[in-house]
N, C-alpha and C positions, 0 to 999 in steps of 0.2 A: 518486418513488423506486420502484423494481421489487426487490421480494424474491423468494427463491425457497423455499420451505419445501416441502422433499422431506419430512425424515423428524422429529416426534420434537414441535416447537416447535408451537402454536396459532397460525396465521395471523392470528387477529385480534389478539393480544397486547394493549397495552396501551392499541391506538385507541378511540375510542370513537364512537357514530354508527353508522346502520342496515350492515347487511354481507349485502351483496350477493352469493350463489355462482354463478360460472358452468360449467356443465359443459360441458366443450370450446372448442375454439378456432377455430372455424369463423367463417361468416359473420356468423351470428347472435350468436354472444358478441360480435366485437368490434364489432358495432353497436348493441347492448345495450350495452356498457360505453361507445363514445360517447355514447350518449344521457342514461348516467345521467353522465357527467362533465361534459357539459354543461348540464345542466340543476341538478345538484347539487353540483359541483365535489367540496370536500377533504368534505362534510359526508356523506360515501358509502364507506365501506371494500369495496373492490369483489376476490374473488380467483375466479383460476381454477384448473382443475382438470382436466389436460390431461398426457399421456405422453411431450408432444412437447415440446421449443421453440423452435415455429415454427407459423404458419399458413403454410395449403398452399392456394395461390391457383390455382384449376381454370383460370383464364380461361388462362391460357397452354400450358395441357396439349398442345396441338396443334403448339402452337410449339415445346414441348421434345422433341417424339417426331420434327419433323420435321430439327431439329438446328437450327432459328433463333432457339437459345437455349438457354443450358446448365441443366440442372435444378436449379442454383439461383436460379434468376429465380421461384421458386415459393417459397422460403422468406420471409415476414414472419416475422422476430424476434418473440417477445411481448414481448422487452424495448422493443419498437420499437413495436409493433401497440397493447399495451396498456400501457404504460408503469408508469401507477400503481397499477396490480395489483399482490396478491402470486400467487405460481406455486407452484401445490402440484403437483409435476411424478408422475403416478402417472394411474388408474384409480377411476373410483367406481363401488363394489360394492355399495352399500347407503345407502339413505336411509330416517331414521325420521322422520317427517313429525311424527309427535307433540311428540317432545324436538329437531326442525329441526335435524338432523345427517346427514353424509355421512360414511358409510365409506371411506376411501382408501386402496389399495393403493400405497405410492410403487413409483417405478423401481428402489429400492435394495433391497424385500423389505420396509421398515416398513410399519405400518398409521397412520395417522395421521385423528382425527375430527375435521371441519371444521363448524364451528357455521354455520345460516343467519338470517338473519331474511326470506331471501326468494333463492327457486334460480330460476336459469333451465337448463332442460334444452335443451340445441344439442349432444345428442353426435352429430349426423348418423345416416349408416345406412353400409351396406357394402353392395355387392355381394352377390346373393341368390346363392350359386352349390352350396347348398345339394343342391338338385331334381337336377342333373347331375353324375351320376359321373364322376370325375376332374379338374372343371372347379377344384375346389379345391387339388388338388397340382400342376395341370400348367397351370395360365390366370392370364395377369397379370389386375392391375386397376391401377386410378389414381384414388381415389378418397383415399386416403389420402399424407403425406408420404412422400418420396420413391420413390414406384411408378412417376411416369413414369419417371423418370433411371433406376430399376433397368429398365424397358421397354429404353429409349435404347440402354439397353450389349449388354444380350441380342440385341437387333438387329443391333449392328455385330460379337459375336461369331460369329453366323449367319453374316454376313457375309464374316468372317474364315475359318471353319470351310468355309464354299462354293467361297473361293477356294482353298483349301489339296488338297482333295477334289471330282472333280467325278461321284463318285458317288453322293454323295445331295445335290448340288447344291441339285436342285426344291424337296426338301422344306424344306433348309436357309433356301430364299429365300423358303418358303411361312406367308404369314400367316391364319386365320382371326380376324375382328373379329364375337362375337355381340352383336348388339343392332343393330336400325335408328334409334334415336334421334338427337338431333343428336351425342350423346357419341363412340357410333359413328360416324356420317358423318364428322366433324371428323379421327377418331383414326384410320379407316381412310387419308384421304387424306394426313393430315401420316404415316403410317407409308411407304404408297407411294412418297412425295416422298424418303425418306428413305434407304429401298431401291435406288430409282433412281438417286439421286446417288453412293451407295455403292459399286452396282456398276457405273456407268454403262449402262445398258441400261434402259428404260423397263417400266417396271410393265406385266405381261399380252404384250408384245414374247416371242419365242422365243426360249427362254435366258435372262428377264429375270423377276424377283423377278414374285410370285403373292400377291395382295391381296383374299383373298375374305368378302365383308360379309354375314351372315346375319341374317336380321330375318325373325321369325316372323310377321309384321304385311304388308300386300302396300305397305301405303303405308310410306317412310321419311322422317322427320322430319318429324311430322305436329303439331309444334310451329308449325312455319312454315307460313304460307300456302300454298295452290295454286305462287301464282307465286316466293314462296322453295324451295319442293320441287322446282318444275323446275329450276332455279338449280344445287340439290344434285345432281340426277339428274347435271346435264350435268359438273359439277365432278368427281362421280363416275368420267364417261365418261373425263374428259379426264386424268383421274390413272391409270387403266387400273385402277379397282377392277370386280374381279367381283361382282355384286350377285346373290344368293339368296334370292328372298322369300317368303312364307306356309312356310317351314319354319325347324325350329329345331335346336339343338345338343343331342343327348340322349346323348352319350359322348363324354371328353374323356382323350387318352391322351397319352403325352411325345411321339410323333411321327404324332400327327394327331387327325382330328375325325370325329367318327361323327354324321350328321343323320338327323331321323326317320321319312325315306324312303328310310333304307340308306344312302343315298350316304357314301365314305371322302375325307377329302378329305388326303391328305399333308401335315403341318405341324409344323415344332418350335415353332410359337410360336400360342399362343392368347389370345387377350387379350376378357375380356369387359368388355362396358359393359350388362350386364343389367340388371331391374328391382332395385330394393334392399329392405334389410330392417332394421329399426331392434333391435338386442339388449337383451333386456328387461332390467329394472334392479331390482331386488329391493326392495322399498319404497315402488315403483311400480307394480308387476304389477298392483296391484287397481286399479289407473284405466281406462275402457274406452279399448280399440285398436281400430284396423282390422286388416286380414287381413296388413298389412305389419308388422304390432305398432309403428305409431304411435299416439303417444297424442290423443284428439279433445279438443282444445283448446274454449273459448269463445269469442264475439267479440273479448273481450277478452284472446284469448290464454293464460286461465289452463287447466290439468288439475286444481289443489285447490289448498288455500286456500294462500297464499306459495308459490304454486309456479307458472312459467311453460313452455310450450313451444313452440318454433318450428322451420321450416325441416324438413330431411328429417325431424327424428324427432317429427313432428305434421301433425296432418292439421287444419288451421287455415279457419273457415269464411267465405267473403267475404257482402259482404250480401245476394247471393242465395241465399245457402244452400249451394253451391256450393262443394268445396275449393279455397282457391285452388293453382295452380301448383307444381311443385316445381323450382325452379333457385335459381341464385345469386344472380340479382335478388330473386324473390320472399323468400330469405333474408333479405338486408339487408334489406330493409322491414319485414320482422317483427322482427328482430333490432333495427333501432331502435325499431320502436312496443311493444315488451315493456318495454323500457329506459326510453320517458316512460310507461309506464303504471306501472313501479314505483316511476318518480320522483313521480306524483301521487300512489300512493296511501300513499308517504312523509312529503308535504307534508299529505295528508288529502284530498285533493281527489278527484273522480269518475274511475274509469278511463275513455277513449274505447273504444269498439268500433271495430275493426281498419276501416280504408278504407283503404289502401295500393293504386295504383295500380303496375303497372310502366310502366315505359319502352317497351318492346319484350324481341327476341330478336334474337341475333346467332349465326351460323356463321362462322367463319375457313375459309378453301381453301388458307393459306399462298401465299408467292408473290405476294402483295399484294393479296391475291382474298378475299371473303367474299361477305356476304348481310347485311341489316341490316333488323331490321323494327321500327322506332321513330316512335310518335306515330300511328301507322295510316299512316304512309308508307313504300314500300320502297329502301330503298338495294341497290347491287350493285357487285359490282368494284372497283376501286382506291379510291373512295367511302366503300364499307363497311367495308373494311379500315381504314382509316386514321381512322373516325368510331369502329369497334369499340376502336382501339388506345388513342384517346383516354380513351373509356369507361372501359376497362379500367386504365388505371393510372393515373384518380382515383379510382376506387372501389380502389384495392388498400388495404391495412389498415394499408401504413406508408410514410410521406411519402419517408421516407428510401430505402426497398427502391424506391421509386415509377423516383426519380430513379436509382437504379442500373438497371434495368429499361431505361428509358426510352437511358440510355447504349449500353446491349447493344443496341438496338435501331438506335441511329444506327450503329454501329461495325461492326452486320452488315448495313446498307445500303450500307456505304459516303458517308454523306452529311456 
């Protein structure tokens, strides 16, 4: 049964049995919340505590900017995702660790206090866009529900606006993407693809839509191997993205971008995929952070005592000492080893220190095209894509979204 307690009612009401809090609805909750369902079933009251309802699946962000998929192919239901949750739909402001309570702001304006016997903190991070002036009123992101789709439309309103006027055409068709990560690479090229189809004229072509990738860093995608980066380089080439390296974005205005060698680059659209930053939590503040204000986990995942955290908003240590990773993969992994470490230390039993391996890393090129680097072998081309795709909609978070997904997919092939 999925309840929803916005305002007023005590989530845990009349259950009885440990109660599990998860903050946010990311990777990390809903694989925490499978883990404890599995391993504990009904003997677990498990709620979240979330603004949205819906998990917002990144894997396809590239697909929805390039139009090979509508921005709702990124919504999982929680009624779907986590079923026998209940959904305390709001904001948490505050946490007293002492009396194991969560402060909640709902949607509706109520405050409502959520009792725990045990929190898992997943509220992710945002987009650092703090450092750069303007980058805040005038630069998409995609990090959160529905930011591609609002990307998507701005796009095709440029679009619309270029062909109506062909006096500020350039700038109308003019994208800056800052960040050289895979997020950027992925997001510059499905924008390009999408530009180009748009207006028919090829990305970087004369008269044709302007796709330019800044990455303060000289390497991009340094996720991936040597021989995945050249992959990206060429991918790059081949989509007519302009690529800017060792400089970065230091002024962000409605109709352009300022870098920090002068250069203006004309642009109504700016979209960052920069470093991110986790927003502190009042109840929390005195647990030590790194510089991104994530919290330094243990082996075992915890930051204090009944308290867990993972994925973007922890900095989680593997057994060499070494943080591991921050992607979507490395999420689920933590997000289910939190989940049987709270199921053991329910049952009484010894929590494990984190060994989660991943899989690999994957880019999408759109158009059937990726890069795949799994098991220490590399995949490429119609291979990768099609190994990526699979990947990607069994790990989504609802069986059901999976198979609608998976529809949209054959209907936009033609197959």
């Amino acid at each position: 049964m999925n309840t929803n307690d916005e305002a007023g009612s005590h989530p845990r009401g009349p259950r009885s049995g440990p109660h599990v809090v998860l903050l946010g609805v990311g990777y990390v909750s809903v694989w925490a919340y499978r883990a404890l369902r599995r391993s504990l079933g009904d003997q677990v009251h498990i709620t979240v505590v979330a603004p949205v309802d819906a998990h917002s699946y990144h894997g396809w962000t590239g697909e929805v900017l390039s139009g090979e998929l509508p921005p709702e192919a990124q919504r999982s239901p929680i009624a779907e995702a986590l079923p026998a949750a209940a959904h305390v739909r709001g904001w948490a402001r505050r946490v007293d660790r002492d009396r194991r309570t969560v402060e909640v702001e709902c949607a509706d304006g109520a405050t409502v206090t959520v009792t725990y016997d045990h929190l898992v903190v997943g509220i992710g991070s945002t987009e650092d866009v703090s450092s750069v002036p303007g980058l805040q009123e005038h630069g998409f992101r995609l990090r959160h529900l529905g930011q591609a789709g609002a990307l998507a439309a701005h796009l095709d309103q440029c679009v619309a606006e270029a062909a109506r006027s062909s006096y500020d055409r350039s700038t109308s068709l003019t994208v800056v993407v800052a960040g050289g990560g895979l997020a950027g690479v992925e997001s510059s090229i499905a924008v390009s693809q999408r530009l180009a189809a748009a207006t028919g004229a090829p990305t970087g072509s004369a008269g044709g839509p302007r796709v330019v990738l800044v990455s303060s860093r000289a390497e991009l995608a340094q996720e991936l191997r040597e021989g995945g980066r050249e992959l990206v380089r060429q991918a790059l080439r081949r989509n007519g993205v302009e690529v800017l390296t060792g400089t970065r974005v230091v002024e962000v205005a409605a109709d352009g971008v300022k870098l920090d060698d002068g250069l203006w680059i004309p642009a109504h659209t700016t979209l960052a995929t920069v470093g991110n930053r986790v927003m502190p939590l009042p109840g929390l503040d005195d647990l030590p952070v790194d510089d991104r204000g994530r919290w330094i986990a243990d082996r075992n995942l915890q930051v204090a005592q009944d308290v867990w955290a993972a994925g973007d908003a922890a900095v989680v240590p593997l057994k060499s000492g070494a943080p591991a990773p921050v992607d979507a993969g490395w999420a689920i992994g933590e997000g289910g080893w939190v989940g049987d470490n709270i199921a053991r230390v329910i049952r009484g039993k010894q929590q494990k220190p984190f060994g989660f391996k991943s899989i690999g890393v994957a880019a999408g090129f759109g158009q059937r095209s990726g890069v795949l680097e799994a098991w220490g072998i590399a995949y490429r081309g119609r291979t990768a894509w099609f190994s990526r795709m699979l990947f990607f909609l069994y790990y989504m978070p609802s069986r059901e979204q999976a198979k609608r997904v998976y529809r949209m997919l054959r209907a936009k092939s033609g197959d």
